[in-house]
C-alpha positions in Angstrom: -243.6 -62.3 -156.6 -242.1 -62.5 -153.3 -238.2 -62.5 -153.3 -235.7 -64.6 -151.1 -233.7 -62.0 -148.5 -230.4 -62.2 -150.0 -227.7 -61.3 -147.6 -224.6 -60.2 -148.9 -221.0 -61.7 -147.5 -218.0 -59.8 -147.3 -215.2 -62.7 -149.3 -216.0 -65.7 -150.9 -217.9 -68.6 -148.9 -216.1 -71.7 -147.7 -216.5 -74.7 -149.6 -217.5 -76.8 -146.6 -219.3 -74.9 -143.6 -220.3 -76.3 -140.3 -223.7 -74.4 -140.0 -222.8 -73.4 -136.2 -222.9 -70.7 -135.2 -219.8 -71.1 -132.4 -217.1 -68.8 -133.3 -214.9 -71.6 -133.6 -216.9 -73.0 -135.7 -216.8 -70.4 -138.1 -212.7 -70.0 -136.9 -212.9 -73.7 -138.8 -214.7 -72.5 -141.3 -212.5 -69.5 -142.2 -209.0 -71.3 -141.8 -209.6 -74.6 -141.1 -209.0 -76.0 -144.9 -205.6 -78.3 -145.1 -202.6 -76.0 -145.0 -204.1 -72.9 -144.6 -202.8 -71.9 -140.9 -200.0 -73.3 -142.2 -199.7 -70.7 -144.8 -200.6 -68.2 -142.6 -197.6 -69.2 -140.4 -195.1 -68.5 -142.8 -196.1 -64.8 -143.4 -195.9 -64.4 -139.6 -192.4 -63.4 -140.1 -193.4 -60.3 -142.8 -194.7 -60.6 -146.5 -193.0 -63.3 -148.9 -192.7 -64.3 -152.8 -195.0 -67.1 -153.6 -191.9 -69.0 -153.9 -190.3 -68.6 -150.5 -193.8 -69.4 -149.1 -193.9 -73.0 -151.4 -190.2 -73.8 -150.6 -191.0 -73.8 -146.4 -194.3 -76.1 -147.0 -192.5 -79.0 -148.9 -195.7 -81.2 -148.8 -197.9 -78.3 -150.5 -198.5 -78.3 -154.8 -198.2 -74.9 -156.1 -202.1 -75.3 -156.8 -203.0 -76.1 -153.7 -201.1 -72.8 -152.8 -202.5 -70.1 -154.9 -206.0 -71.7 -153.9 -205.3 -71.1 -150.1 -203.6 -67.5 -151.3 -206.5 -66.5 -153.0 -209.4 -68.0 -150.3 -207.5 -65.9 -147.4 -206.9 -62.8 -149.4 -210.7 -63.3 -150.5 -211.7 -63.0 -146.6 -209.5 -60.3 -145.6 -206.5 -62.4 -143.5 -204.2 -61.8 -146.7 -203.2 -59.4 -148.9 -201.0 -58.6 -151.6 -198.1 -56.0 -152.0 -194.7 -55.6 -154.0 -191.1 -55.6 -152.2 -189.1 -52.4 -153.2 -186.8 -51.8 -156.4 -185.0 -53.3 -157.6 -186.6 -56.6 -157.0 -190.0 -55.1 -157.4 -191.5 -58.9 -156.8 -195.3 -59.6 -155.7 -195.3 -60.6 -152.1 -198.2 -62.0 -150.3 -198.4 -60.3 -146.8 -201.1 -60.9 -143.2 -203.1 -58.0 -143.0 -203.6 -56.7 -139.0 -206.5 -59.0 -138.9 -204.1 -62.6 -139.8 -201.5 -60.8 -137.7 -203.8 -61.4 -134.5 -204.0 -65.3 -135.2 -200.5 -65.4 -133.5 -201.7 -66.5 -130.2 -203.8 -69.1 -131.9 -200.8 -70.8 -133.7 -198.6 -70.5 -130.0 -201.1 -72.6 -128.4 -201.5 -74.9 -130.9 -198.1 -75.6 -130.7 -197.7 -75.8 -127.0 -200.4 -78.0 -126.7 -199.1 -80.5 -129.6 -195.9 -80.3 -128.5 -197.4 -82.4 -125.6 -198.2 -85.5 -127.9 -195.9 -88.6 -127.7 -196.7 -88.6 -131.3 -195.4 -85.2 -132.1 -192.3 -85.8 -134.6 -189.5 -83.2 -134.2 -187.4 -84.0 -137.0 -189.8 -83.0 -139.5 -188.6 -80.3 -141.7 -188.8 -77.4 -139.9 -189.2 -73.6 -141.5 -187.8 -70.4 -139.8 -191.1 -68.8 -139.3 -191.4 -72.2 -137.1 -188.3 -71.1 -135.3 -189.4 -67.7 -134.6 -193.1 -68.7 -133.2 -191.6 -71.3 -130.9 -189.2 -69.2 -129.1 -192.0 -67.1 -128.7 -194.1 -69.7 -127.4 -192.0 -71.8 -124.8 -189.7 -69.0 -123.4 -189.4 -69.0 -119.9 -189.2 -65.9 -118.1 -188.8 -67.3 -114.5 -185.5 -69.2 -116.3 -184.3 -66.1 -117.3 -184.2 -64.6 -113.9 -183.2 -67.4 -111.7 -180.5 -67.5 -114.7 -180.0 -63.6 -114.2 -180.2 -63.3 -117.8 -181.0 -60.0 -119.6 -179.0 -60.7 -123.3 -180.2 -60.0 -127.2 -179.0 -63.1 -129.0 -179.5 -62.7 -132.8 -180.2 -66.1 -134.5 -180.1 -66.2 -138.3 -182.1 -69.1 -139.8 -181.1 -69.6 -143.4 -181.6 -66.0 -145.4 -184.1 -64.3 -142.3 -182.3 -62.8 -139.5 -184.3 -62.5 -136.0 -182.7 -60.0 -133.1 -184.0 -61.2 -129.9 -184.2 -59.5 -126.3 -184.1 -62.2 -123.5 -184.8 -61.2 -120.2 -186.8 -61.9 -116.7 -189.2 -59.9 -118.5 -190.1 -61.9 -121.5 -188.8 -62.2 -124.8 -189.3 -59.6 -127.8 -188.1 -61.1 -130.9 -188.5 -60.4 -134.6 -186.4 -59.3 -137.4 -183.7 -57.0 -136.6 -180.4 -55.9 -136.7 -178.0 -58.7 -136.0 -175.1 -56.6 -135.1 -176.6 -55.4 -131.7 -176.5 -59.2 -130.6 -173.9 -60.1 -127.9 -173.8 -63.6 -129.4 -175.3 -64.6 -133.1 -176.4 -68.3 -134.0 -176.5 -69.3 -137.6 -177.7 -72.3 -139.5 -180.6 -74.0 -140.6 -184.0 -73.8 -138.6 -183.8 -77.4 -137.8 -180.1 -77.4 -136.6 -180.2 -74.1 -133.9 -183.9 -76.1 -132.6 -181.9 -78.9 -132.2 -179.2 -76.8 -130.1 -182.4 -75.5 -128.3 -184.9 -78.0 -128.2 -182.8 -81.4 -128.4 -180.1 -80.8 -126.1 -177.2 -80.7 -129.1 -174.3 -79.3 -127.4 -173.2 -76.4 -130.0 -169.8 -77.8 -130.4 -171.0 -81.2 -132.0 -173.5 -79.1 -134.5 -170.1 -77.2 -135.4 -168.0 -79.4 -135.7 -170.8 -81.1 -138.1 -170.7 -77.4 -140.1 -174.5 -77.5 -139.4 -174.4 -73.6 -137.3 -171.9 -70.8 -137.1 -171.7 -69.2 -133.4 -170.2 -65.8 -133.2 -170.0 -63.6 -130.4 -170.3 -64.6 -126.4 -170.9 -68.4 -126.8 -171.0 -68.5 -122.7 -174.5 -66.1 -122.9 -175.5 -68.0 -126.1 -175.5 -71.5 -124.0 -176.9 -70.0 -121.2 -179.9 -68.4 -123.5 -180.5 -71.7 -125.2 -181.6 -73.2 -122.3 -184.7 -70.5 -121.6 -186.5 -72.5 -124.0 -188.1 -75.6 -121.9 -190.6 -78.1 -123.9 -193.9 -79.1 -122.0 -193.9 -82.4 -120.1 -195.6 -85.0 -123.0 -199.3 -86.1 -122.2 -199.9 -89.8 -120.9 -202.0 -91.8 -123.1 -203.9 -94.7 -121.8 -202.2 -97.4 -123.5 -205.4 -99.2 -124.9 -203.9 -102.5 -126.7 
């Protein structure tokens, strides 16, 4: 009887494939279910409880959740770990390989950012935050602004220590205490002091974000952060 080759795969197959063999394609076929880039955003900032995870996708059931968890952990972009006693919780972490899908989320958002459709005051996560400083800092800013500063910014319960300067920006969590000048509030209210244009005073006055520390530097910082020009669209009506 002659037998079928059988070749084995490392993680379980995709329910829908594109039978291409374009990297991209198989990119799409890896990640490119509803909310699973999304879920691999959030863990951008370090490992996280299943529930911190469900409370920064609002849209997302708690099924559709553990099916995303278990299909990236299945082909090696996730994996599962405990945080230290006393919590002692199961956290759900990127392995180096999800790790090196940053650059693919930066661009993604840089280039949407372009569309006139684009809606800013969705709700807005802290992993968000910290991949879209990333992504639209300016360096040439920072030096015509002569600006070499670390500017902590603390969005809800995660705390991010950032070095701004002609020479890029390095930014993760850190030690907020190094930081000549410290933001604090929601994600959505400190990108509206950087993206909108909110003067820092209103969003205080509003009890929205706490500023501590050099608020002169901490101006001056927020404005390293330009948006790309939007895209014209050929009005077609």
């Amino acid at each position: 009887m002659k037998l079928d080759k059988v070749t084995k795969q490392a993680g379980p197959e995709p329910k829908r494939h594109y039978r291409d063999a374009c990297a991209a394609a198989h990119a799409l076929d890896l990640v490119g279910e509803r909310w699973s880039l999304l879920v691999m955003r959030e863990m951008m900032t370090g490992p996280k409880r299943f529930s911190d995870i469900k409370a920064a996708l609002p849209g997302v059931s708690a099924n559709i959740l553990s099916q995303r968890l278990q299909h990236l952990e299945g082909i090696g972009v996730v994996e599962r770990g405990a945080l230290p006693p006393p919590a002692a919780s199961k956290v759900y972490g990127l392995t180096p390989w999800g790790y090196q899908a940053e650059p693919i989320l930066r661009e993604m958002g840089r280039w949407a950012a372009r569309s006139p459709l684009h809606d800013p005051t969705l709700p807005f996560s802290s992993a968000s935050l910290l991949l879209s400083l990333r992504t639209m800092f300016d360096a040439a800013r920072a030096e015509a602004a002569g600006i070499d500063a670390r500017i902590g910014f603390q969005a809800g319960h995660e705390r991010f220590l950032g070095h701004l300067s002609p020479r890029g920006i390095e930014i993760g969590p850190g030690d907020l205490s190094q930081a000549e000048a410290v933001i604090e509030g929601e994600a959505e209210a400190i990108a509206a002091a950087i993206y909108a244009g909110m003067p820092l005073a209103t969003l205080e006055t509003a009890k929205r974000i706490v500023v501590t520390g050099d608020r002169d530097i901490l101006a001056a910082a927020l404005r390293l952060f330009p948006l790309p020009e939007k895209a014209v669209i050929a009005d077609r009506s």
